[in-house]
C-alpha positions as CSV (number, residue, x, y, z in Angstrom):
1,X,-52.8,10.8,61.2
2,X,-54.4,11.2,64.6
3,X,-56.9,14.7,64.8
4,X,-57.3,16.3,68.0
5,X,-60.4,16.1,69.5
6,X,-62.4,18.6,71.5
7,X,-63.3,17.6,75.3
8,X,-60.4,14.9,75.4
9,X,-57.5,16.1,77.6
10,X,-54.3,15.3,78.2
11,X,-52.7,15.1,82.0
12,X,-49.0,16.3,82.4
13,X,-47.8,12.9,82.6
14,X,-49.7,11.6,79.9
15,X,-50.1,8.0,81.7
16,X,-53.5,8.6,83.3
17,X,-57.2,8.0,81.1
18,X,-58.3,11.0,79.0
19,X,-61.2,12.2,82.0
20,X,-58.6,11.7,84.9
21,X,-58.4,15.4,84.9
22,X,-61.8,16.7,84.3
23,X,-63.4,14.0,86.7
24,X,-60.6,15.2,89.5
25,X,-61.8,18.9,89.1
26,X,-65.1,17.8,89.1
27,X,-65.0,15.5,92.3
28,X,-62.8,18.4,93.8
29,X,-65.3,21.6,93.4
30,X,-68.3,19.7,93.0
31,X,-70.6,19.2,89.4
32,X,-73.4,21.5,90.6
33,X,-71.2,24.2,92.1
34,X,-69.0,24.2,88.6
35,X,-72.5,24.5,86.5
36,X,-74.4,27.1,88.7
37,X,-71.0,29.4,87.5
38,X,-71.8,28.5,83.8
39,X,-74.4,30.8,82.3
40,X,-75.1,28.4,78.9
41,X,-75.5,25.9,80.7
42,X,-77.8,27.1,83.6
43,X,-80.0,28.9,80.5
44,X,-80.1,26.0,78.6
45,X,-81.0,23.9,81.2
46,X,-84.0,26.2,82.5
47,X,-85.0,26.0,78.4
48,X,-84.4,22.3,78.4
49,X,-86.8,21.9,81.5
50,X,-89.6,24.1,80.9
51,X,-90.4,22.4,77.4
52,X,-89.7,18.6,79.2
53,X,-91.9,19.6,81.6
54,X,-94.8,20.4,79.5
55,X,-94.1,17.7,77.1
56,X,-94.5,15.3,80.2
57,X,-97.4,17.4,81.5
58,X,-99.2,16.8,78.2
59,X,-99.3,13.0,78.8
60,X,-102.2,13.9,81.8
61,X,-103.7,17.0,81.5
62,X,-103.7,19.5,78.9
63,X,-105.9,22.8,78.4
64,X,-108.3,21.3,76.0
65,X,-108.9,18.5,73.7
66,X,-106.8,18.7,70.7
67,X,-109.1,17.0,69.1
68,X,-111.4,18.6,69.5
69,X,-113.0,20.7,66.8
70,X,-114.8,24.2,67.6
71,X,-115.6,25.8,64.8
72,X,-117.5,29.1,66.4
73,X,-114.3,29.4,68.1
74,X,-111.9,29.6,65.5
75,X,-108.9,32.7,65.3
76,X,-109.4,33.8,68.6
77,X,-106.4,35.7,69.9
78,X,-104.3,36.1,72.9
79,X,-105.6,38.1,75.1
80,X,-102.8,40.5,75.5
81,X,-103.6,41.3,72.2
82,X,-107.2,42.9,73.6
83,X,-105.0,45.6,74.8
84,X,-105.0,47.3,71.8
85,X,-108.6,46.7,70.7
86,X,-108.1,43.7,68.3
87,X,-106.6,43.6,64.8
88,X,-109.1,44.5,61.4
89,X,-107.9,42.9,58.5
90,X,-110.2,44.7,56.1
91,X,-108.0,43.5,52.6
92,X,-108.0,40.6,53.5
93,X,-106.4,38.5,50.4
94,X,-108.7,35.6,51.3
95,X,-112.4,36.2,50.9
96,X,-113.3,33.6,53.7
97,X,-111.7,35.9,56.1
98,X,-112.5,39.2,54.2
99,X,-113.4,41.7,56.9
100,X,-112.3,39.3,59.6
101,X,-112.1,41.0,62.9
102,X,-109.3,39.0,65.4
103,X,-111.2,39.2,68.6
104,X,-109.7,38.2,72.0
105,X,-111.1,35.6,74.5
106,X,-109.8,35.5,78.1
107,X,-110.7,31.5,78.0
108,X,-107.8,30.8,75.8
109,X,-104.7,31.9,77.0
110,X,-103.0,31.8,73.4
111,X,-105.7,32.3,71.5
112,X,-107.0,29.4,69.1
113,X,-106.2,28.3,65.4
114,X,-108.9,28.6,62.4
115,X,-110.2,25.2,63.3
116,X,-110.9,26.4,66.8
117,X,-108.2,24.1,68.8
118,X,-106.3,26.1,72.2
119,X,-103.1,27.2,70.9
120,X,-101.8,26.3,74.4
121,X,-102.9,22.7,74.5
122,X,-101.1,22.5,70.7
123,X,-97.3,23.6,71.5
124,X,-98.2,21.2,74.6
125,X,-98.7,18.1,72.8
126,X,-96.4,19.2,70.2
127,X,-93.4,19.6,72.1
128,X,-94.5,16.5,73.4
129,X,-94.4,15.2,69.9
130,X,-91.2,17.0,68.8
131,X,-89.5,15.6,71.9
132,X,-90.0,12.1,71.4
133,X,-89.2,11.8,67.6
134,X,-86.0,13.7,68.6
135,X,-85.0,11.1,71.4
136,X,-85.5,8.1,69.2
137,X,-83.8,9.1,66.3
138,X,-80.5,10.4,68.4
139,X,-80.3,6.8,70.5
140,X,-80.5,4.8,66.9
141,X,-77.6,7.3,66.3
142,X,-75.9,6.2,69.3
143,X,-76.9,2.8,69.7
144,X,-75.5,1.9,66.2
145,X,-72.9,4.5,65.4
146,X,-71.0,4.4,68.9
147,X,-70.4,0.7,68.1
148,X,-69.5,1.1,65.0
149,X,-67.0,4.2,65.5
150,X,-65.5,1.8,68.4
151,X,-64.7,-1.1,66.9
152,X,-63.5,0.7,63.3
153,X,-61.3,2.5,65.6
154,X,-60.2,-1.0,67.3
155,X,-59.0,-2.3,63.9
156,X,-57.8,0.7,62.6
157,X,-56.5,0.6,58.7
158,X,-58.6,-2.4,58.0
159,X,-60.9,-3.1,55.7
160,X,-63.8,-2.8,58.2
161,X,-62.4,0.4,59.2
162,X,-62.5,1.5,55.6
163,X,-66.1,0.2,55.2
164,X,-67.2,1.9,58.3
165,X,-65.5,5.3,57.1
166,X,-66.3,5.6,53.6
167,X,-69.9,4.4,54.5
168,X,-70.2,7.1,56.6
169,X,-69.2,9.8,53.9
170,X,-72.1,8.1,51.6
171,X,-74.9,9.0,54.1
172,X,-73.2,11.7,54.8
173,X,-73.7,13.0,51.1
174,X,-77.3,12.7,51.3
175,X,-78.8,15.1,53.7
176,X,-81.7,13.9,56.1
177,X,-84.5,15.9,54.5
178,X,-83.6,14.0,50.8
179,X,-83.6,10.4,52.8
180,X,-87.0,11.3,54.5
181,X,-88.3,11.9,50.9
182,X,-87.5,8.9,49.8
183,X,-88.6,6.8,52.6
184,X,-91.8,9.1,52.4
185,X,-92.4,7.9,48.5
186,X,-91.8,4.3,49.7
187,X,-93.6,3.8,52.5
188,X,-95.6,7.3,53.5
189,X,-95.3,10.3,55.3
190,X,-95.3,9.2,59.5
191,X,-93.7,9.7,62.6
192,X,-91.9,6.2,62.2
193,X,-90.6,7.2,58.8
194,X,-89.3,10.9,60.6
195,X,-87.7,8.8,63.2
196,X,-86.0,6.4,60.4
197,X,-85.2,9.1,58.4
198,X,-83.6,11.7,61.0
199,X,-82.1,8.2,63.0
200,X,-79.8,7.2,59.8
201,X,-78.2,10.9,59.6
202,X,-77.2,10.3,63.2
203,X,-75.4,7.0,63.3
204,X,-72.6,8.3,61.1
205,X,-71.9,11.3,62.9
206,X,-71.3,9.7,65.9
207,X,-69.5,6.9,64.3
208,X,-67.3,9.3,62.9
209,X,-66.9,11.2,66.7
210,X,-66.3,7.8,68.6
211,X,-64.1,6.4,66.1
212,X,-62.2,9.8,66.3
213,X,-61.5,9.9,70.2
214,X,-61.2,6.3,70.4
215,X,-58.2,6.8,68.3
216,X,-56.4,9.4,70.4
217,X,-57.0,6.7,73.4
218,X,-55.3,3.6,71.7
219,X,-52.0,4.6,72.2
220,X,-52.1,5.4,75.7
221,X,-50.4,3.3,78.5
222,X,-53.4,2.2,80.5
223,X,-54.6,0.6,77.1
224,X,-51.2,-1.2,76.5
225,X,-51.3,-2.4,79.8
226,X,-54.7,-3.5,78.9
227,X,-53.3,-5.2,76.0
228,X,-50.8,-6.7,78.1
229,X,-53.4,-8.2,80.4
230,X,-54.5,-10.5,77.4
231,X,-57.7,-8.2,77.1
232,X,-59.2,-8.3,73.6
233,X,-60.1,-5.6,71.1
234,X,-63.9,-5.4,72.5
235,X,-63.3,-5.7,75.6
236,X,-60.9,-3.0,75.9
237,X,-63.4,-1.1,73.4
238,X,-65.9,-1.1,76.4
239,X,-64.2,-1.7,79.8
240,X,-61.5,1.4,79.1
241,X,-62.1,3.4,75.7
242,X,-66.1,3.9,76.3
243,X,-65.6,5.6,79.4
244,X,-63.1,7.6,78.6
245,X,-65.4,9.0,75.6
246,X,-69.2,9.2,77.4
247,X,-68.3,13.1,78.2
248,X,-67.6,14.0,73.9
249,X,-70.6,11.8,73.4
250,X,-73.3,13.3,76.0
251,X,-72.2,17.0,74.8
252,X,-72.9,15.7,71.2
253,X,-75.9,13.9,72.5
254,X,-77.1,17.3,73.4
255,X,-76.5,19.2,70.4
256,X,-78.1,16.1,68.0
257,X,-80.8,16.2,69.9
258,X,-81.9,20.1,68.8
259,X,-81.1,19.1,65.8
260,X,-83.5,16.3,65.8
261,X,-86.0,18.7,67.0
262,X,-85.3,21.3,64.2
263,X,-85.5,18.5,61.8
264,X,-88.6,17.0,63.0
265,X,-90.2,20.0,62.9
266,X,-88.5,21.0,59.2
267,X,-90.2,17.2,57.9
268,X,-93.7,18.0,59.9
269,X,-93.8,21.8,58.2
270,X,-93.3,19.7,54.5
271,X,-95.9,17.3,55.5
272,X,-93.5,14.4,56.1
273,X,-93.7,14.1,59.8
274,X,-96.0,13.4,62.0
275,X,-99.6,13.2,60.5
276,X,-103.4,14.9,61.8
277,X,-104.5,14.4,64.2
278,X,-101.4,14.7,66.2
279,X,-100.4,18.4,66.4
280,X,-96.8,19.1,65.3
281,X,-94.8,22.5,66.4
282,X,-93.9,22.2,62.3
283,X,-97.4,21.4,61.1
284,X,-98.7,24.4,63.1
285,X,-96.1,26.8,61.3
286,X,-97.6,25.2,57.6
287,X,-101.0,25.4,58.7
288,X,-100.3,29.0,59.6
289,X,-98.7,30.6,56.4
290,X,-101.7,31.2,55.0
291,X,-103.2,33.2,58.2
292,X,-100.2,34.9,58.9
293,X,-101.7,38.5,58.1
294,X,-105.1,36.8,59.9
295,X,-103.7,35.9,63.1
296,X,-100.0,36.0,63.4
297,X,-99.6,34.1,66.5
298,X,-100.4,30.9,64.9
299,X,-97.1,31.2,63.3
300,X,-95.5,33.4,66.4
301,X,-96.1,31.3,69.0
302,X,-94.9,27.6,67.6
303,X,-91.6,29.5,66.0
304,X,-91.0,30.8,69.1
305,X,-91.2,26.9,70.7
306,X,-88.8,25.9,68.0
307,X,-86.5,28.7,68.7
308,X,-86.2,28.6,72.5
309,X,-86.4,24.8,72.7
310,X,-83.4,24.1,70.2
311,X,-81.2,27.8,72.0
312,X,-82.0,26.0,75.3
313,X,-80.5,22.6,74.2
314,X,-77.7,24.2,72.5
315,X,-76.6,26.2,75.4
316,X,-76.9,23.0,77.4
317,X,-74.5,21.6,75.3
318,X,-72.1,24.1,75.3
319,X,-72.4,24.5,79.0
320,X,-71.9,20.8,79.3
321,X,-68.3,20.7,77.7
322,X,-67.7,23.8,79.2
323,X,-68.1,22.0,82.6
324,X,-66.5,18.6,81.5
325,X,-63.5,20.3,79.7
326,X,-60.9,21.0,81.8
327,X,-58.9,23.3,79.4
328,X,-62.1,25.1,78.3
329,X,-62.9,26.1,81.2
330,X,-59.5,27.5,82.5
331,X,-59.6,29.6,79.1
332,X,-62.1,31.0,80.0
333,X,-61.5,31.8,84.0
């Protein structure tokens, strides 16, 4: 039994490739005139930017020196906050910052953390960080688990097929965060082991989506004809079926890469991530629980990142099939 799957339509006479239609509409109006009329996706994409941007930024110039250490520094907040006079924290549960008075300095725009680092220059490199354990992990996922979805797809009921699929449902029953534990008993907490970890989780879901549309394209004439040709399995795998799928597996692309971010920064906030020096948008939020009635925007500020960095890739996503789906978008014209 064939399921139905999002993004893939069908033309009225049924003989034309699955994106005749959406690539027709697109060629017609024009990509960049259809996307400036989708809100998600002009959002996301000013989200997506901004935190790319300073990611890539961070490679060449940053505030300060994250590694930097200035103790005489430390807690210093925003300087909005200055506006209303500071914050006293007179009960204070812990007696180093008993009486602590949060005091503004106009030289760090978001204040610094309690070992004196720029707040700034952290969600900098962190995003920077976040980013690239993200993109790694979700092209493992798609450099194993398209292949694999293709070609269990291309010999369909067979035992491969059946080893591919119930495979799959075994990684599937382990969640991400338990496999990063394990490899992190193994071998150590790192940014290699995040990128294993949060990599594994990925190849089966888009196994699982590739193998799924590639089904719904086997039948169709321009494959027979294929077939007819004296075209093998693979070849027909890449030359006809992987086209016809890139638009399901760049939305998903989208949306498994804020995932990756959340989960990188989920393993980072457990201390399974990436490791000191390097700052973390996670670590930040662990380092900051314990200062969170000292100086809330430790934990404010690197939330926020997370927050607007995986709603802006989200929305991107969303905007993305919006624009590449045909029928989606005359649903909602």
């Amino acid at each position: 039994m064939e399921l139905p799957i999002p993004g893939l339509g069908e033309t009225a006479s049924g003989a034309a490739p699955v994106s005749d239609s959406s690539d027709k509409i697109i060629a017609e109006s024009g990509f960049f005139a259809i996307a400036l009329k989708t809100p998600s996706f002009v959002i996301g994409l000013i989200f997506s930017v901004f935190f790319i941007f300073i990611a890539l930024l961070s490679l060449y110039w940053t505030p300060y020196d994250v590694s930097v250490l200035e103790i005489g520094n430390r807690l210093k907040c925003p300087p909005f906050q200055a506006w209303i006079g500071g914050v006293d924290f007179p009960s204070a549960q812990n007696s180093w910052f008993e009486g602590w008075r949060c005091v503004a300095n106009p030289l760090y725009g978001l204040g610094t953390d309690h070992f004196g680092r720029d707040v700034v220059s952290m969600i900098m490199v962190g995003s920077r960080t976040s980013i690239a354990v993200a993109i790694v992990a979700v092209g493992i996922g798609i450099i194993l688990g398209v292949p694999l979805g293709l070609a269990a797809a291309a010999r369909q009921g067979s035992f491969f097929d059946e080893f591919i699929m119930r495979t799959n449902d075994l990684v599937f029953a382990f969640p991400a965060l338990l496999i990063a534990i394990l490899i992190t008993a193994v071998y150590g907490p790192s940014a290699i082991n995040a990128i294993i970890a949060i990599g594994i989780f990925n190849i089966p879901v888009f196994a699982r989506l590739s193998r799924g549309a590639a089904l719904s394209l086997w039948t169709r004439e321009f494959v027979l004809a294929a077939r007819v040709a004296g075209k093998g399995r693979s070849r027909i795998s890449v030359e006809h079926i992987l086209p016809n799928i890139l638009n399901l597996l760049i939305v998903q692309g989208t949306i498994q890469f804020s995932l990756g971010i959340l989960a990188e920064a989920g393993l980072s906030y457990l201390g399974l991530g990436v490791q000191p020096p390097i700052p973390s948008w996670g670590r930040m939020l662990a380092e900051a629980q314990t200062l969170i009635f000292v100086a809330p925007h430790l934990a404010i500020l690197p939330g926020l990142a997370i927050v607007l960095s995986v709603l802006g890739l989200n929305l991107l996503g969303d905007g993305l099939r919006d624009i590449l789906d045909p029928k989606l978008r005359r649903n909602r014209s």
